[in-house]
C-alpha positions in Angstrom: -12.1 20.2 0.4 -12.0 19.7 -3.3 -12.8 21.2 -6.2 -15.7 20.2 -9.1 -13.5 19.3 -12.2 -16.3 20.4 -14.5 -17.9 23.6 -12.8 -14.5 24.2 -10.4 -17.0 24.8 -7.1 -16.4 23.8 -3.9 -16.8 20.5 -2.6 -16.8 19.5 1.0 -15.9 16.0 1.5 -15.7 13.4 4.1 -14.0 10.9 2.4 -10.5 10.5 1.8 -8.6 9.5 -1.1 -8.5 5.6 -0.4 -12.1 5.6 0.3 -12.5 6.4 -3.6 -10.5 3.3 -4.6 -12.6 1.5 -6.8 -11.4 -1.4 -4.4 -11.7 0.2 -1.6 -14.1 -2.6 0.3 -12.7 -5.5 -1.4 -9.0 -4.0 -0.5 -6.9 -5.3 2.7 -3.4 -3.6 1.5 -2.2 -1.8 4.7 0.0 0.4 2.4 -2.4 2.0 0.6 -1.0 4.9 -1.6 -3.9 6.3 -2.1 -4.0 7.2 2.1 -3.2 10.9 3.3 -0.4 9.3 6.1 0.8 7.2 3.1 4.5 7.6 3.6 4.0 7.1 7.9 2.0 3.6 6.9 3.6 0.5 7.3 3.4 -2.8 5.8 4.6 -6.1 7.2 6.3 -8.6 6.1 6.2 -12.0 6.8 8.2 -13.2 9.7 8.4 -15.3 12.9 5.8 -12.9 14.0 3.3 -13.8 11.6 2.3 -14.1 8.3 2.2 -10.2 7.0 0.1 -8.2 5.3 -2.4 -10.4 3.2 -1.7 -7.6 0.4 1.2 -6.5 0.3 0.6 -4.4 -2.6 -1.7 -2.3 -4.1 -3.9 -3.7 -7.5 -5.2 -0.7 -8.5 -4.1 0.2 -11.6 -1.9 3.4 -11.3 -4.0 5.2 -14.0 -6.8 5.2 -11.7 -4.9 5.8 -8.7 -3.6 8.8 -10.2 -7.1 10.4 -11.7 -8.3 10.0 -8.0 -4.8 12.2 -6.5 -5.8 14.8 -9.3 -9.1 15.3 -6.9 -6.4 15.6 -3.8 -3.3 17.3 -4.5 -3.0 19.2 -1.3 -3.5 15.7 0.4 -1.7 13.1 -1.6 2.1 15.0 -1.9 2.8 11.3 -3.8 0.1 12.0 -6.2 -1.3 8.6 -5.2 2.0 6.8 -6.6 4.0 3.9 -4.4 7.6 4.7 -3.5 8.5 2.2 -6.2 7.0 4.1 -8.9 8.4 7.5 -7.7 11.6 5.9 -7.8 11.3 4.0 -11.6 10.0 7.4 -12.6 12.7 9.6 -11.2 15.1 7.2 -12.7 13.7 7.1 -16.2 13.8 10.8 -16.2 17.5 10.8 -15.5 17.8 8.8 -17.8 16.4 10.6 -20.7 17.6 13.5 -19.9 21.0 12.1 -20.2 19.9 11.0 -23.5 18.6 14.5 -24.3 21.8 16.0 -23.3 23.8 13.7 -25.9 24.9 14.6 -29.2 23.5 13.5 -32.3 27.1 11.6 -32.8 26.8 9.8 -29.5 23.2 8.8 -29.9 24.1 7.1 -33.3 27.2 5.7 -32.1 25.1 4.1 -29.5 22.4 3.4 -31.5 24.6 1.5 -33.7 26.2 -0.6 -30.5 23.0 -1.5 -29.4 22.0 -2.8 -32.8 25.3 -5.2 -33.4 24.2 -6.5 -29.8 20.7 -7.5 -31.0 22.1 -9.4 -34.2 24.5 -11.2 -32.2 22.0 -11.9 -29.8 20.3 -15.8 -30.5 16.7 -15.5 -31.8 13.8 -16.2 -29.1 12.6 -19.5 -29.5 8.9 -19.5 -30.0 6.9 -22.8 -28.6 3.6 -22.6 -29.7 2.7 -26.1 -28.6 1.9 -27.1 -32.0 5.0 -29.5 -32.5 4.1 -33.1 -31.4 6.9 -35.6 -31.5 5.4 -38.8 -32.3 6.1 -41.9 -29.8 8.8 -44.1 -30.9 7.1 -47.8 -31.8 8.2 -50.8 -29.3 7.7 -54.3 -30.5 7.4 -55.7 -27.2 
């Protein structure tokens, strides 16, 4: 059961999460994070066995994956995310909020390391395609 995210009724459904995938039929990832048993499903790799999963990982773009977990949340405890985007996300939260926690002093000091790193750093070399180096001539 859902509820309407414009009137807030009721809704009785018997689909499930995955089955709202915008790629739902075209789909073939066994790991879908979009399924209720998400974190008991199991995706295989390639080995002498065979050759794996022919997707390995979800396309969906997470956006979409997480609009569709808003319908869900007492099903989806992942909010439709993989485990590798739970874990980039817990990370980058530590991670600011060690920033958070610094002192103005620190951040500046680290601010300023950071930007004698760039300038010693070599600039990116940009090939556009554009340069043509001409042939040499051979008298032969």
């Amino acid at each position: 059961m859902t509820t309407c995210p414009k009137c807030g009724a009721v809704i009785e459904s018997a689909h499930t999460p995955n089955e709202e995938c915008p790629r739902f039929y075209n789909c073939s990832v066994n790991k879908c994070p979009l399924h209720p048993d998400y974190e008991t499903l199991y995706a295989a790799l390639e080995d002498e066995n065979g050759p794996g999963d022919p997707e390995a990982k979800c396309l969906t773009r997470r956006r979409v994956r997480e609009e569709i977990a808003t319908r869900y949340p007492d099903v989806l405890p992942n909010k439709g995310l993989t485990f590798a985007e739970i874990i980039r996300d817990r990370r980058s939260d530590r991670g600011k909020a060690r920033w958070n926690a610094l002192s103005a002093e620190d951040k500046a000091r680290r601010l300023g390391k950071l930007a004698e790193f760039r300038d010693r750093r070599p600039p990116k070399r940009v090939d556009d395609g554009a340069t043509v180096v001409p042939a040499e001539d051979s008298d032969s």
